[in-house]
C-alpha positions as CSV (number, residue, x, y, z in Angstrom):
1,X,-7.9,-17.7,2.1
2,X,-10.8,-15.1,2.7
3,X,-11.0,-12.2,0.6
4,X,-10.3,-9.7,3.6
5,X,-7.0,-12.2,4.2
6,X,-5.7,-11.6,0.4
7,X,-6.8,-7.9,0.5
8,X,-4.7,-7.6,3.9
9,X,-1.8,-9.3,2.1
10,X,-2.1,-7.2,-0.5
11,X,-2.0,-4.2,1.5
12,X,1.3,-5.7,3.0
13,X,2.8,-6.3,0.0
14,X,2.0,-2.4,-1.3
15,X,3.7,-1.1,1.6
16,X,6.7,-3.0,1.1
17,X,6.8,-1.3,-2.2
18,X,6.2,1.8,-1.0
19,X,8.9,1.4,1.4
20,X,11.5,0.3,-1.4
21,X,10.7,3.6,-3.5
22,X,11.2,5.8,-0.6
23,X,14.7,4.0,-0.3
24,X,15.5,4.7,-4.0
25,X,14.5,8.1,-4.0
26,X,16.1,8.6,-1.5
27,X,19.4,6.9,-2.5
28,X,19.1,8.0,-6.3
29,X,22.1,10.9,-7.8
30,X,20.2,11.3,-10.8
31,X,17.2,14.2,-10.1
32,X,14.8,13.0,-12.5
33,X,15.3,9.1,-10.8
34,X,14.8,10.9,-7.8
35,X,11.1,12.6,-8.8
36,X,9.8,9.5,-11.0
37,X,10.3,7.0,-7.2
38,X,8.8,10.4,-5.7
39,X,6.1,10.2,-7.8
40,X,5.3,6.6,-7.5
41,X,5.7,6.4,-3.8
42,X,2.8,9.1,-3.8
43,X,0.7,7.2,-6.2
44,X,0.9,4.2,-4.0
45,X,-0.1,6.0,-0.6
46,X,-3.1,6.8,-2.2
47,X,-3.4,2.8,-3.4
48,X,-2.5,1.9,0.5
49,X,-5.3,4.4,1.9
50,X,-7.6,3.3,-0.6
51,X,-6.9,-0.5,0.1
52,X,-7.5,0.3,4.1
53,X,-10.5,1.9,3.5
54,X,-11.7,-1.1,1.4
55,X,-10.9,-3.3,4.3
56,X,-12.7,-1.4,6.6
57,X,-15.5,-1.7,4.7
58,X,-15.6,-5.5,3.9
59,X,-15.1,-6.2,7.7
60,X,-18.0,-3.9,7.9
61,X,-20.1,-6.0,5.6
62,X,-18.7,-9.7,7.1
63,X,-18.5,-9.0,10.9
64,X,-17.0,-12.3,11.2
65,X,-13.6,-10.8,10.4
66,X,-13.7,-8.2,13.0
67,X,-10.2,-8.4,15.3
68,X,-8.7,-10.5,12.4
């Protein structure tokens, strides 16, 4: 597996998370539950636009995984 391919994945797996703490914040009674999943769903769209960004750049550097 190429380093873009496990970076992809790993972007994947990050929104997956993402999308589970939007759920829980959502679904949480307890206010303070509610703005600690907040919280953390914001901390991890900054990980997922950092990640894409990082990807951009290594197919940059190895055109060979352009379109992949």
């Amino acid at each position: 597996m190429t380093v873009v391919s496990q970076v992809k994945q790993s972007l994947a797996s990050l929104k997956s998370i993402h999308a589970g703490l939007q759920e829980l914040a959502l679904i949480s009674q307890d206010e303070q539950a509610q703005r600690t999943f907040h919280e953390a769903m914001m901390m991890t769209e900054e990980i997922i636009a950092d990640i894409k960004k990082r990807i951009g750049k290594l197919e940059w550097e190895e055109p060979q995984y352009h379109g992949k």
